[in-house]
C-alpha positions as CSV (number, residue, x, y, z in Angstrom):
1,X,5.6,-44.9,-9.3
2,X,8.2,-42.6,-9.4
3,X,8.9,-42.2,-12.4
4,X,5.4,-41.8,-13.8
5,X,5.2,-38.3,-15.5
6,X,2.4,-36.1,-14.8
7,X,2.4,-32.3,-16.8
8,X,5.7,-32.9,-18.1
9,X,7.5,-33.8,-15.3
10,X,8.2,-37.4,-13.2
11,X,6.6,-37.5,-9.5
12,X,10.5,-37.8,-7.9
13,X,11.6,-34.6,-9.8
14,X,7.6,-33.0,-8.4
15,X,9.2,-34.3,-5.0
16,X,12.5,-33.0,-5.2
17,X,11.2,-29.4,-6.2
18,X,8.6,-29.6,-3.5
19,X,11.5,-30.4,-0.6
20,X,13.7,-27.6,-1.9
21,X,10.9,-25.2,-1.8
22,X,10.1,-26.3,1.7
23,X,13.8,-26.7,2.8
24,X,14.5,-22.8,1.4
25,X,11.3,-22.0,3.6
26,X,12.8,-23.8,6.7
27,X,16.2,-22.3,5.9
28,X,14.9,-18.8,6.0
29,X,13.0,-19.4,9.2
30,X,16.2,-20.7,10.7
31,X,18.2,-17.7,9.4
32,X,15.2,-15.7,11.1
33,X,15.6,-17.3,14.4
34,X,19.5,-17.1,14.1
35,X,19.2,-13.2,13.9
36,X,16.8,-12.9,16.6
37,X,18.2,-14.9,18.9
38,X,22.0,-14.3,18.5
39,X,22.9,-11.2,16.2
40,X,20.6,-9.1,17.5
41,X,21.8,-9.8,20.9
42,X,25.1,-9.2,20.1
43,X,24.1,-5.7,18.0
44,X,22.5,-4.9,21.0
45,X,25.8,-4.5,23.2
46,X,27.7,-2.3,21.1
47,X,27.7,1.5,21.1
48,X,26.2,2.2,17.7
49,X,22.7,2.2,16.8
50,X,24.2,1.4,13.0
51,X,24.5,-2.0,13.5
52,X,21.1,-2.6,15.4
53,X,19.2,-0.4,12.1
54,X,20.9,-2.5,9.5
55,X,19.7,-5.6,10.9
56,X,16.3,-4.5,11.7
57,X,16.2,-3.4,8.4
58,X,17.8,-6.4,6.3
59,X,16.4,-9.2,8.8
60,X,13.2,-9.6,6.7
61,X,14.4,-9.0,3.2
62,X,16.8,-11.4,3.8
63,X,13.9,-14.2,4.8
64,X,11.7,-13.6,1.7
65,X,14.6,-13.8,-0.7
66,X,15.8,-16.5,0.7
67,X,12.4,-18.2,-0.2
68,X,12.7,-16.4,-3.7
69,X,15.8,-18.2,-4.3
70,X,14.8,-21.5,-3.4
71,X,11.8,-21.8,-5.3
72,X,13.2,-20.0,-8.3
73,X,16.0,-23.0,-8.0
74,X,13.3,-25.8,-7.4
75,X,11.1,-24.6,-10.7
76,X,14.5,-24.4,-12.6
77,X,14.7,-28.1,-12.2
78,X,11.5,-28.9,-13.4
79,X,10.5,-29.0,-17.1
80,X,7.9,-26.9,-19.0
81,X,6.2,-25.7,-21.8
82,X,8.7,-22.3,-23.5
83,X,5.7,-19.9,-22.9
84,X,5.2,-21.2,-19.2
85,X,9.0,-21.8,-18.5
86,X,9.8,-17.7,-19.5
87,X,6.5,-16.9,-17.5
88,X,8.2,-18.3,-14.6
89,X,11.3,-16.6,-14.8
90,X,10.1,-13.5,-15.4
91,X,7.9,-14.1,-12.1
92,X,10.9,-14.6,-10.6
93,X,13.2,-11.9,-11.5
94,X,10.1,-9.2,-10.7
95,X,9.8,-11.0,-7.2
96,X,13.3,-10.2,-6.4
97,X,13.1,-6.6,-8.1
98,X,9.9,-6.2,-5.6
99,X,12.3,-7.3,-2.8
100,X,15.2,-5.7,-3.4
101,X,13.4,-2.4,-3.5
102,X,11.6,-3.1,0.0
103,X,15.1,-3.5,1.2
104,X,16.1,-0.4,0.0
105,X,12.8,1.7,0.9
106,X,13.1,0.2,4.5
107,X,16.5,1.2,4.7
108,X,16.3,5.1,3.5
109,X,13.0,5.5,5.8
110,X,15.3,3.9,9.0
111,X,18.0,6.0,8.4
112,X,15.3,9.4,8.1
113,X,13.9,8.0,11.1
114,X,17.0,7.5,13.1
115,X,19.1,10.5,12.3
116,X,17.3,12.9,10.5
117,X,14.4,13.5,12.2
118,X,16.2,13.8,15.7
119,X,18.0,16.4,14.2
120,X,15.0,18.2,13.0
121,X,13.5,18.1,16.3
122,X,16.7,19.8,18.2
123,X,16.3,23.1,15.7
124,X,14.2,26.0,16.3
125,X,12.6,26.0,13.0
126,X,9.4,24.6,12.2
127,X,9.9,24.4,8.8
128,X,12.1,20.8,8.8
129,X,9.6,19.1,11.2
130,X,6.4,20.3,8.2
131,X,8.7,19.2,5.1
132,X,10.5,15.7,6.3
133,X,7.7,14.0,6.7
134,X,6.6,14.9,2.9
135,X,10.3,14.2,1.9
136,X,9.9,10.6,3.5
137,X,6.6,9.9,1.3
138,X,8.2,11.1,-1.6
139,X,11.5,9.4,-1.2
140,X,9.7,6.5,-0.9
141,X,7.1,6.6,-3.6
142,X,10.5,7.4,-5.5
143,X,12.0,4.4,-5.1
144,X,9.2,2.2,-5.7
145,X,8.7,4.2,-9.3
146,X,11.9,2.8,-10.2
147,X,11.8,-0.5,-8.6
148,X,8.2,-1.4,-10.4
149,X,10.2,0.3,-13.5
150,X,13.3,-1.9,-12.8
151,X,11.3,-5.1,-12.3
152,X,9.0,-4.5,-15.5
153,X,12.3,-4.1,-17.7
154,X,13.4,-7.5,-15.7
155,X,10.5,-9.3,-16.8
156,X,11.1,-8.4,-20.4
157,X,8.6,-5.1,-21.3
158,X,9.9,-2.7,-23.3
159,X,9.5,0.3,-20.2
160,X,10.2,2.8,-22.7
161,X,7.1,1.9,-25.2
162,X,4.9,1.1,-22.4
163,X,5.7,4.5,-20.8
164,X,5.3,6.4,-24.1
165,X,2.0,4.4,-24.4
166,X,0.7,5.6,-21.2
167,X,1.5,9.3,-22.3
168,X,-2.2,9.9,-23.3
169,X,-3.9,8.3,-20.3
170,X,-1.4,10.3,-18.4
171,X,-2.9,13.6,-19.8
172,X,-6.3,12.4,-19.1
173,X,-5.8,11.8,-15.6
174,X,-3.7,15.0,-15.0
175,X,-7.2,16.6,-16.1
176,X,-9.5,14.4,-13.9
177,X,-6.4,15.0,-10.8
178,X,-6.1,19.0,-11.6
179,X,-7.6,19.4,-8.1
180,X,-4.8,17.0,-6.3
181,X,-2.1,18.9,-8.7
182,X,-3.5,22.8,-6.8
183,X,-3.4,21.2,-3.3
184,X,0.1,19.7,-4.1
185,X,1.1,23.2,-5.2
186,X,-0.9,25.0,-2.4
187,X,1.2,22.8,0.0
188,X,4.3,23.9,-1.5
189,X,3.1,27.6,-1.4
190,X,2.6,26.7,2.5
191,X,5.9,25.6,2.7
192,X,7.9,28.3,1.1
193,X,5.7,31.5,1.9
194,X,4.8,29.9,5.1
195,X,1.9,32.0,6.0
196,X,1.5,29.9,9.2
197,X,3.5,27.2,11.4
198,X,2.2,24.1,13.1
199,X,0.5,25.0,16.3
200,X,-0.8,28.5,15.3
201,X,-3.9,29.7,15.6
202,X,-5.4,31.0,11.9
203,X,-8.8,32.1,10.5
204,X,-9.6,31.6,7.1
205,X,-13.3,32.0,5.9
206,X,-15.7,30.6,8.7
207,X,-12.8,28.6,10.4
208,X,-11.2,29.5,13.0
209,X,-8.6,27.1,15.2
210,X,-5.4,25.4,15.7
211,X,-2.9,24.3,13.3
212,X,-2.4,20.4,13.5
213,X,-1.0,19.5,10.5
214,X,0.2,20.3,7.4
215,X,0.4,17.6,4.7
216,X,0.8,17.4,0.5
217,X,-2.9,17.2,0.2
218,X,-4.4,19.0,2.6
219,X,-4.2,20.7,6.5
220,X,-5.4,20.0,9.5
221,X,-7.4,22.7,11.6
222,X,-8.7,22.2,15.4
223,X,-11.4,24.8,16.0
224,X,-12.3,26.4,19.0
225,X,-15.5,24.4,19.6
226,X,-13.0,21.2,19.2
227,X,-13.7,19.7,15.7
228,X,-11.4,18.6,13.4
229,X,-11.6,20.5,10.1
230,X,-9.5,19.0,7.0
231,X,-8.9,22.0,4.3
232,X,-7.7,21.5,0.4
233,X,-4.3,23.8,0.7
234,X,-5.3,24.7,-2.3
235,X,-8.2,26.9,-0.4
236,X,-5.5,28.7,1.0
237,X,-4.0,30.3,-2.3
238,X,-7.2,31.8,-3.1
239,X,-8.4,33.2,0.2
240,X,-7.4,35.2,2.6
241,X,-5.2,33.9,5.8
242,X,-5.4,35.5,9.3
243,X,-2.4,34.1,11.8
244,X,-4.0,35.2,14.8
245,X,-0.6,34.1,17.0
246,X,1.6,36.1,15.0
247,X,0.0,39.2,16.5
248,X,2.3,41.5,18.4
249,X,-0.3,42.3,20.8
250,X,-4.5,41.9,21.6
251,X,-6.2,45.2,20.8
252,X,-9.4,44.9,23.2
253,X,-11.5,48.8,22.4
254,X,-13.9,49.9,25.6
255,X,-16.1,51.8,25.2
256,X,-17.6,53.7,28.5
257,X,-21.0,56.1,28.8
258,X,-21.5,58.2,32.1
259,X,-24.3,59.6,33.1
260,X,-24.9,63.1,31.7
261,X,-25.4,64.5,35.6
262,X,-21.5,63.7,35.6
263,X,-19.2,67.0,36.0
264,X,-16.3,67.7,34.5
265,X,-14.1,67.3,37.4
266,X,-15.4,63.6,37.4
267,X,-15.1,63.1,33.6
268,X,-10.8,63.8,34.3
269,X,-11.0,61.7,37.3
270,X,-12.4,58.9,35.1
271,X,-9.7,59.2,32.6
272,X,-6.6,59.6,35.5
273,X,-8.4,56.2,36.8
274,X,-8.1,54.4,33.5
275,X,-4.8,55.9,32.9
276,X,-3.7,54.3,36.1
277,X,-5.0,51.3,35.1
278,X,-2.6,50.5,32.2
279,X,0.3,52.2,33.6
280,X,0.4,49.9,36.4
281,X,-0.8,46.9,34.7
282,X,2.6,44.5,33.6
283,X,-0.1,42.6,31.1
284,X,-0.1,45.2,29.3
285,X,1.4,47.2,26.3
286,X,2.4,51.1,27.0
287,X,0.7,51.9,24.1
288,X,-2.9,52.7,24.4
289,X,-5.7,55.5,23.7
290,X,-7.8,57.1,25.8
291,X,-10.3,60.0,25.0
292,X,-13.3,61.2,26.0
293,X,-14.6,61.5,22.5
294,X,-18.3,62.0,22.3
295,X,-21.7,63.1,24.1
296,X,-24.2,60.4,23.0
297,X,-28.3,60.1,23.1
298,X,-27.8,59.2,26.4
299,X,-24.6,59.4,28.0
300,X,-20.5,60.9,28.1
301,X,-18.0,58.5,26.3
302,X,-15.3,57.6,27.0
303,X,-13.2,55.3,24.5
304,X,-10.3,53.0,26.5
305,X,-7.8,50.8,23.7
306,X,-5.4,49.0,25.1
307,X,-3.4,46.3,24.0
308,X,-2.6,42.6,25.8
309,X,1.1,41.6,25.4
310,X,1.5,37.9,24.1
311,X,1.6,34.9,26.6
312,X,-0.9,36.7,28.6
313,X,-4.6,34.7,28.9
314,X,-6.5,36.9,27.4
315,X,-10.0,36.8,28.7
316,X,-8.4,36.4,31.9
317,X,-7.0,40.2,31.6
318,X,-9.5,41.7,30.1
319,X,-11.7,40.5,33.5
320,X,-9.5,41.4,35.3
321,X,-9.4,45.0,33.7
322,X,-13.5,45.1,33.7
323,X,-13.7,44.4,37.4
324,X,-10.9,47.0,38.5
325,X,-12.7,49.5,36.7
326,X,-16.4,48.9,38.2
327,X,-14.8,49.2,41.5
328,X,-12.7,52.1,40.6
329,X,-15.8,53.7,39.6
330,X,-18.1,52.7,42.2
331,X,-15.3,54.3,44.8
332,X,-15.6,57.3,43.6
333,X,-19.3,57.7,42.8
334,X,-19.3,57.5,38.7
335,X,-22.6,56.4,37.3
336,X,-22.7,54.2,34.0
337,X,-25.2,55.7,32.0
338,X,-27.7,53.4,30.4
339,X,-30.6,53.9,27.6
340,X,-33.0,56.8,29.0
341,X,-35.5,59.2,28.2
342,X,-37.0,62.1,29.3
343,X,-40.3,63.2,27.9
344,X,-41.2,67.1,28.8
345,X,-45.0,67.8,28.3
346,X,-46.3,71.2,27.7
347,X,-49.8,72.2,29.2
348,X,-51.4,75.0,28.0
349,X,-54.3,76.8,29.3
């Protein structure tokens, strides 16, 4: 029975195949359980975090080639047809390209993850915390290129022809991806010029919100009413950017009418109030203008700038500005004026 032969092989060298293939799986889930159960406990003890990151890393590489080897071993054994017997191999060498190159991706992303990035976080600039994570992506998509390229030449393509061969389709979809290519490049212009950081609050066009992240594609905006807004950064090269938090200082203009029954004694008392007002006031700036500028349909103006330092909350000082003034002028008898008219009629005899 065992030496009948069915598609080109006997049923004991079938057999023999089959038990290596499920002995190199039962290996590399011993080899599994081995480094769970005894080297990473011993990793665990020392010092260094090296030790414990290169076995995270390699543990499952390790496993899958393991099973690579095995059945590449077990099909070497068995006989086949030229075309089917290359076919294999070259199935083979591409599987351990593949795995070889998810060794190496896992173990370039650990290390960004392990060292680099704790050292982004300890500096002041924002600029490493926006870029690393783009660096990672691309480091990664990097090595895969040349992994798929390594594993292609492996299985026998000629890379070269194949790439040359893709040269036109390549145009094609750089035309249909011209939109992908401008938000690429508006990232980069985000980057470099950096216009805004992470955390800022901007206005472009109708939006106006936080900055929650800033990616290759595209960037994240939180806007006052709450919603998340995803804009092209390609929208930011051709319109114009407002950084609200970069301002030095609020500007908040008042504008005041008295009554026209007000005297001028009243009008300076008025102005020494407001003057008092920001002198006093630690929220904010020294610089300010006040003037009574103009006599309106209806009332005296007055015109009151001032200017909130940063880190002070904002509607919170300018009620706090609005109430200390409508009881400074309700002390000391100062009418707000408000839309009147007087109609005089003439009666003749």
């Amino acid at each position: 029975m065992l030496e009948k032969t069915f598609y080109y092989n006997t049923l004991l060298d079938w057999s023999i195949s089959l038990l290596i293939i499920l002995g190199s799986i039962i290996a590399a889930k011993l080899v599994y359980w081995i480094i769970k159960r005894f080297v990473k406990t011993a990793t665990a003890k020392t010092s260094s975090t090296l030790d414990d990151l290169l076995v995270d890393t390699l543990e499952e590489p390790i496993v899958v080639f393991i099973v690579i080897m095995g059945t590449g071993y077990a099909l070497n054994l068995l006989e086949f047809p030229e075309w089917l017997g290359i076919w294999f191999e070259r199935v083979i060498y591409v599987a351990i390209t593949i795995n070889f190159t998810w060794l190496i991706s896992r173990l370039v992303d650990a290390i960004i993850r392990q060292y680099i990035v704790p050292l982004s976080e300890k500096t002041e600039s924002d600029f490493d915390d926006q870029i690393i994570p783009i660096a990672r992506k691309g480091i990664r998509s990097v090595i895969w290129i040349l992994g798929i390229i390594m594993a292609l030449n492996n299985a026998g393509y000629d890379v070269v022809a194949l790439l040359a061969g893709l040269g036109l389709g390549g145009l094609a979809l750089a035309m249909a991806a011209k939109e992908t290519v401008a938000n690429i490049f508006g990232g980069a212009t985000i980057f470099t010029d950096k216009p805004f950081k992470i955390g800022e609050r901007i206005k472009i066009d109708t939006f106006d919100g936080t900055v929650e992240e800033v990616g290759v594609r595209s960037t994240r905006i939180r806007t006052l009413e709450g919603r998340l807004v995803v804009v092209p950064n390609h929208y930011f090269t051709n319109n114009i950017v407002e950084n609200v938090s970069s301002e030095p200082t609020r500007r908040i203009i008042l504008k005041l009418g008295l009554t026209y029954d007000t005297p001028p004694e009243k009008i300076q008392l008025a102005l020494a109030i407001l003057k008092e007002l920001y002198t006093n006031d630690e929220a904010l700036s020294e610089k300010t203008w006040l003037t009574f500028d103009s006599f309106g349909d209806f009332s005296l103006g007055i015109t009151f700038v001032y200017y909130i330092l940063p880190g002070n909350d904002i509607p919170e000082v300018q009620s706090r500005i609005n109430l200390t003034i409508l009881e400074k002028f309700n002390e000391e008898g100062l009418s707000f004026a408000f839309p009147t008219q007087t109609i005089y009629t003439q009666i003749t005899k």
